[in-house]
MIMI-326488 format. One record per residue: residue in three letters; x, y, z of N, C-alpha, C in turn. Coordinates in steps of 0.001 Angstrom, whole numbers, padded with zeros to 6 digits, always signed. Layout:
<filums>
ALAXYZXYZXYZ/...
</filums>
This chain:
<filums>
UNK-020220+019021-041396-020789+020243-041907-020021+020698-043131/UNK-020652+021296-043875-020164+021708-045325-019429+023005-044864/UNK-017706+023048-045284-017728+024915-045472-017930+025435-046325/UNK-018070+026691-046019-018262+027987-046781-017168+028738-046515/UNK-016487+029289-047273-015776+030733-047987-016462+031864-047967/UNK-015965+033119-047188-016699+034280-047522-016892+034812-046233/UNK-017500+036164-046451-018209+036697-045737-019230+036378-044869/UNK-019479+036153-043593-021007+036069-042787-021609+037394-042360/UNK-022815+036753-042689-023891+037752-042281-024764+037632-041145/UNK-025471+038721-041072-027018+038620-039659-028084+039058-040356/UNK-029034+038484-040041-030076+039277-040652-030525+039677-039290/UNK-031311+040604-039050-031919+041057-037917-034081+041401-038218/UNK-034267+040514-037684-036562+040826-037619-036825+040829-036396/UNK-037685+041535-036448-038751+041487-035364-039732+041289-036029/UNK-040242+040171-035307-041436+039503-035905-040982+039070-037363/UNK-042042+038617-038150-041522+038966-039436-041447+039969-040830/UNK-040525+041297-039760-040532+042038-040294-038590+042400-040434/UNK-038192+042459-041712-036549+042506-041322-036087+043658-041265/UNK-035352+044234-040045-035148+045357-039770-033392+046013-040284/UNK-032969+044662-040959-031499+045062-041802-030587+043499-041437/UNK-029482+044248-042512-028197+043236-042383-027024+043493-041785/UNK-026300+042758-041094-025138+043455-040781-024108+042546-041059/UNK-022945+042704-041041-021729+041772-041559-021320+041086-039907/UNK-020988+040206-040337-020296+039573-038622-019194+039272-038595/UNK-018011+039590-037930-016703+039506-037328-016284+037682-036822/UNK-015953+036941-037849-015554+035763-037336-014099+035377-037440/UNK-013695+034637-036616-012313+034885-036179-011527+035887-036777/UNK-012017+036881-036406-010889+037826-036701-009675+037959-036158/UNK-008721+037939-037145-007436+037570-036409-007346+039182-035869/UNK-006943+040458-036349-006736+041775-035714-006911+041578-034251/UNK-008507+040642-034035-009112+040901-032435-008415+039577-031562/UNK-007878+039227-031904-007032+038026-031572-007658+036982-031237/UNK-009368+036869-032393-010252+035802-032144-010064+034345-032593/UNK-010108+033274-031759-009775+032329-032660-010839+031634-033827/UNK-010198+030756-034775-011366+030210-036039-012623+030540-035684/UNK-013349+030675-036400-014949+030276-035888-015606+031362-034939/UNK-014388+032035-034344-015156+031887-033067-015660+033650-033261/UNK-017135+034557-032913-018024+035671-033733-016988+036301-032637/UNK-016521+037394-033278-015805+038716-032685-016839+039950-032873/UNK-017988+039813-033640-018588+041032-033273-019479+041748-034910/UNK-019732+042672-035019-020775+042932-036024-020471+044591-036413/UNK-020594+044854-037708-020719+045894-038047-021926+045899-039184/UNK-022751+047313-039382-023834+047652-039859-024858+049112-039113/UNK-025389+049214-039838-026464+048435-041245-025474+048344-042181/UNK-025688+047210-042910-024877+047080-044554-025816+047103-045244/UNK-025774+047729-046211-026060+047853-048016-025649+046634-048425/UNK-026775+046243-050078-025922+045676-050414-026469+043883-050431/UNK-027246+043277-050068-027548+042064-049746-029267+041944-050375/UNK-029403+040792-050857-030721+040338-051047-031891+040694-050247/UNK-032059+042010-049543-033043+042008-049018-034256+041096-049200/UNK-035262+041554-050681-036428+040916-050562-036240+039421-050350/UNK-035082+038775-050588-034907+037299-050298-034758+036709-048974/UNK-034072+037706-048301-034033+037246-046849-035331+037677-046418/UNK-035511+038777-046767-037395+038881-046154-038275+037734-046239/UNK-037997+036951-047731-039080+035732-047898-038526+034327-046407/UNK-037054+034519-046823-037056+033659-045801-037156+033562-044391/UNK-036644+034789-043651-037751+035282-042699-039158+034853-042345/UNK-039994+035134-043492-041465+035050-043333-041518+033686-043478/UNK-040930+032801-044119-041186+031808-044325-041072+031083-042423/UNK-039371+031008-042004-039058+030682-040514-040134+030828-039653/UNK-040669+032281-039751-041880+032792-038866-042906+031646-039003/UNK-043574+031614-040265-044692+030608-040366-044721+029176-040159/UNK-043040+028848-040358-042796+027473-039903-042697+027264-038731/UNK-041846+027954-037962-041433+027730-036507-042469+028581-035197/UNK-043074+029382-035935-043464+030296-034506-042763+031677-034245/UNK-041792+031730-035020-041076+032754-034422-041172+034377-033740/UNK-041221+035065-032556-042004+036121-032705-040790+036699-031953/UNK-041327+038304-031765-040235+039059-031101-038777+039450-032081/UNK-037848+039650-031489-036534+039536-031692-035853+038629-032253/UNK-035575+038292-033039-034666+037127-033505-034179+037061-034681/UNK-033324+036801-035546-032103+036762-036151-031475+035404-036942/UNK-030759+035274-038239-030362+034252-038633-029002+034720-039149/UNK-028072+034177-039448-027027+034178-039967-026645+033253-041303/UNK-025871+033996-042053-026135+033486-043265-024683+033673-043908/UNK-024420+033306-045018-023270+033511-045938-023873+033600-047322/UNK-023344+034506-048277-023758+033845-049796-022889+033090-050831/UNK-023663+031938-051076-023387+030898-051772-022499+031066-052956/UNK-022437+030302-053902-021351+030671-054918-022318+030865-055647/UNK-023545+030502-056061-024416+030304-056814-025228+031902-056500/UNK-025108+032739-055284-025514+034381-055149-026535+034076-054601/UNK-026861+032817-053636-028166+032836-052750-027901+032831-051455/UNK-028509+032985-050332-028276+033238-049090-028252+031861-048492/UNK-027024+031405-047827-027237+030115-047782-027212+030013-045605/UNK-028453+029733-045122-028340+030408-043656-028001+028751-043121/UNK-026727+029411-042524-026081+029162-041209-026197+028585-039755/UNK-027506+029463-039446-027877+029202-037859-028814+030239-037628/UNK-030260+029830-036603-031610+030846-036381-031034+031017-035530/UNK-031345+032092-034897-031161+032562-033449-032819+033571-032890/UNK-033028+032271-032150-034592+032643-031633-034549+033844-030306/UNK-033696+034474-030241-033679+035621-029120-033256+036724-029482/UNK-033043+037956-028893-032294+039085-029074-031284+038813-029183/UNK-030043+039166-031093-029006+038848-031488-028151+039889-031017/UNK-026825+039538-031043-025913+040536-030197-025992+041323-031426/UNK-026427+041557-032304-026302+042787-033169-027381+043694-033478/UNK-028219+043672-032477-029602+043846-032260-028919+045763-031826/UNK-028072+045829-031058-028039+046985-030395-026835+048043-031553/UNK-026705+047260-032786-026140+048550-033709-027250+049122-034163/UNK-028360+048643-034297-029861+049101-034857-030626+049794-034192/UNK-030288+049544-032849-030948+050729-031977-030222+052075-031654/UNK-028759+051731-031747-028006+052707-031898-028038+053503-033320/UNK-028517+053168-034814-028646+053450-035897-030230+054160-036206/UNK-031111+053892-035365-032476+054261-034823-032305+055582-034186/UNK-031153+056039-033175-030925+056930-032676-030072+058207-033275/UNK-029362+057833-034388-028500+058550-034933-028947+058893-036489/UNK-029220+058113-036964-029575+058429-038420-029233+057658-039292/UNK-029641+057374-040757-029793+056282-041482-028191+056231-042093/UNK-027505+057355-042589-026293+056959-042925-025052+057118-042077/UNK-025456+056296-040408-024527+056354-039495-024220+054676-039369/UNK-023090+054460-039230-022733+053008-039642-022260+052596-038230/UNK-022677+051339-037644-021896+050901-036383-021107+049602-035883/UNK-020292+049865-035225-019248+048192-034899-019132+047954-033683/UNK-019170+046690-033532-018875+046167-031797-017992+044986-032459/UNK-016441+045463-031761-015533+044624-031723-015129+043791-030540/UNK-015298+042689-030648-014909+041797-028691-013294+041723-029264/UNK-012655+041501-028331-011315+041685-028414-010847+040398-027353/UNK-010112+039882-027543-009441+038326-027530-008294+038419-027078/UNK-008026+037944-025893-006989+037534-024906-005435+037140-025900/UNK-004470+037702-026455-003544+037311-027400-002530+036449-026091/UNK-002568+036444-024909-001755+035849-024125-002486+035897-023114/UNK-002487+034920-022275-002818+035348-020626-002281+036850-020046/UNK-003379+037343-019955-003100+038818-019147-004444+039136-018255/UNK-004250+040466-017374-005538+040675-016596-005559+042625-017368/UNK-006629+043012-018209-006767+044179-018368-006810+045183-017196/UNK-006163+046421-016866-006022+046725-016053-006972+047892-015537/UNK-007289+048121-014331-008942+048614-013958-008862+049754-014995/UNK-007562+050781-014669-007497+051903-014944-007615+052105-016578/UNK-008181+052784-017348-007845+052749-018792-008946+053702-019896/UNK-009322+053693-021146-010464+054698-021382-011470+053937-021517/UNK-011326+052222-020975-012482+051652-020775-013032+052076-019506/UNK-012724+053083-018738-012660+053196-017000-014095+054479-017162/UNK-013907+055136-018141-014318+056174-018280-015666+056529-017909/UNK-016745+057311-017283-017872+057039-016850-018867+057323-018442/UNK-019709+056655-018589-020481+056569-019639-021966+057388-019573/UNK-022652+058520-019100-024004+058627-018705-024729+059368-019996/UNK-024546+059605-020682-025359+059717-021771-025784+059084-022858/UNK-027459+058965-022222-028187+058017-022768-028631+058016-024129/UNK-028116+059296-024526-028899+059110-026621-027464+058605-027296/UNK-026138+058108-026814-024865+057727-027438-024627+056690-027408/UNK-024041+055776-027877-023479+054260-027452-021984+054724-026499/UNK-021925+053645-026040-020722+053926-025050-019665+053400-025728/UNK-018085+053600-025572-016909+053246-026465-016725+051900-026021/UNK-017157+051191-024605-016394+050315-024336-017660+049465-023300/UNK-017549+048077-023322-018789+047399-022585-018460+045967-022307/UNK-018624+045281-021649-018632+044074-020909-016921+044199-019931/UNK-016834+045507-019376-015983+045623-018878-015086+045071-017552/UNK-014306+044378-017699-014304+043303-016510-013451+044231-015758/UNK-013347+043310-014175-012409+044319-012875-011099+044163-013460/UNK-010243+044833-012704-009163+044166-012954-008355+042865-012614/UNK-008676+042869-011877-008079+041220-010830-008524+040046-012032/UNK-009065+040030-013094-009534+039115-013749-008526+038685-014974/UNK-008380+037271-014725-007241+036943-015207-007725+036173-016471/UNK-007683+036994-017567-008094+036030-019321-006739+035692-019231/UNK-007315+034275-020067-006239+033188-020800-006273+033096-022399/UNK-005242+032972-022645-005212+033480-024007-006754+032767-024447/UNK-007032+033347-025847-008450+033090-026504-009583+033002-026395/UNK-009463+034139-024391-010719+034304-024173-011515+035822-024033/UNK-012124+036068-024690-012969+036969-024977-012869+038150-023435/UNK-012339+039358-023765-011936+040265-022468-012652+041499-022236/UNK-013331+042347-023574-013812+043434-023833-014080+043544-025099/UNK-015913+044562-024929-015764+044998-026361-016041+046493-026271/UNK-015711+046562-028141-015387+047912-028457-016685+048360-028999/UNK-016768+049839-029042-018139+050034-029849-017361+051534-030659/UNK-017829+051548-031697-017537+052663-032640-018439+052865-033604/UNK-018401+053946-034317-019365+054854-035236-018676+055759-036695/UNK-019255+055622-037453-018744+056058-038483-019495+056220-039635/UNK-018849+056867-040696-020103+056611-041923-019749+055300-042733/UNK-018973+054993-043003-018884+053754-043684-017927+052045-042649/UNK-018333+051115-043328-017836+050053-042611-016885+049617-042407/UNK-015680+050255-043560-014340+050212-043604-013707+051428-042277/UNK-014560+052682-042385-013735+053431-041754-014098+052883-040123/UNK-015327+052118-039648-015486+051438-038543-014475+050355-038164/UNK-014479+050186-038577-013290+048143-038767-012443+048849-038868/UNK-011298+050292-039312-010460+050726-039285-010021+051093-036985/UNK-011377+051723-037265-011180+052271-035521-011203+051095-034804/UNK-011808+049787-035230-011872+048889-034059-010278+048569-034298/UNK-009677+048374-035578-008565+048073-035476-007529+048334-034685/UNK-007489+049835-034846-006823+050873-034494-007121+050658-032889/UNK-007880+050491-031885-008552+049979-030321-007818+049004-030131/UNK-007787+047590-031380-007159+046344-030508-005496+046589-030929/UNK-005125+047533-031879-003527+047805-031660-003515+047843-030193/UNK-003632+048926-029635-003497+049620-028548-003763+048488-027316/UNK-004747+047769-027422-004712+046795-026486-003436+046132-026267/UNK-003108+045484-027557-002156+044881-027759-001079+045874-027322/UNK-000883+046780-027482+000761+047240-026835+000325+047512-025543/UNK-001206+047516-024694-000847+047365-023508-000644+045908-023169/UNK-001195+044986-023863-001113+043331-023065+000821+043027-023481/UNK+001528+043945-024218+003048+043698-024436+003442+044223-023710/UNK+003164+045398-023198+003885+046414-021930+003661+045541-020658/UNK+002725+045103-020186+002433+044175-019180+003283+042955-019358/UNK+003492+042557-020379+004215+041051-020298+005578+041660-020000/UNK+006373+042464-020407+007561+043171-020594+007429+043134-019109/UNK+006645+043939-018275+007078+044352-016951+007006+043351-015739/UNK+006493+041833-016549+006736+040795-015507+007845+040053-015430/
</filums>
């Protein structure tokens, strides 16, 4: 496979209609993700070839069938064209900053950070991931929340974060600011064994 340098993207359609872009989180080191491997999405982003990804969109649709939910990922080229990556024929995990952005308003910006095992540890039940979540017009801070007894090994995917903001820097700032804190609890835990 050829690399690419840069930034990745999502496009997000239903049907073939494109409902935005969002930036995607790949190995992010902060989240203690390894190479390659998607830590997560922030958006809507500004800023990208819309009408171009729209053509290609419509184009996928008419070639493949595509209907419903589904999604491609992309990078741009050196040459300033969208050079896609990988289709994803189902509901994309970045499907739910758009419904959360549907609910809040057009210049509300959103991030889901997964956060990455930096050592074998078990997150512990108690924490502000513990917190009860019941209101349904908000995104919740914290999701795929495991028990505690569950023992990640380093570089495996443990929890994610969800945050809100007006811009994408000050989002990626708070997820940051979440996996500090992880991290001095997965150091306090190693310390006390």
């Amino acid at each position: 496979q050829e690399y690419l340098d840069g930034p990745s993207s999502s496009a997000l359609f239903f049907d073939e209609k494109l409902l935005g872009v969002t930036q995607q989180l790949i190995g992010t080191r902060w989240l203690n993700a390894p190479d390659f491997r998607y830590a997560g999405n922030v958006g809507p982003m500004p800023g990208h070839p819309l009408d171009l990804l729209q053509t290609i969109g419509r184009m996928l649709v008419h070639h493949t069938g595509l209907r419903g939910d589904w999604g491609f990922d992309f990078m741009i080229s050196a040459t300033g064209l969208p050079f896609v990556i990988e289709v994803n024929p189902r509901y994309t995990a970045a499907r739910e900053l758009f419904d959360y952005a549907a609910i809040s308003g057009p210049h509300v910006v959103f991030a889901k950070g997964i956060y990455y095992a930096p050592q074998r540890f078990s997150l512990p039940a108690d924490g502000p991931w513990s917190l009860p979540h019941d209101d349904l017009e908000t995104h919740p801070d914290w999701a795929d929340i495991p028990d505690g007894l569950t023992v990640h090994e380093q570089g495996q995917p443990v929890i994610t974060m969800l945050v809100e903001g007006t811009s994408a820097d000050g989002c990626m700032e708070q997820l940051r600011q979440r996996a500090e804190r992880l991290n001095e609890e997965v150091t306090t835990q190693a310390a006390n064994l």
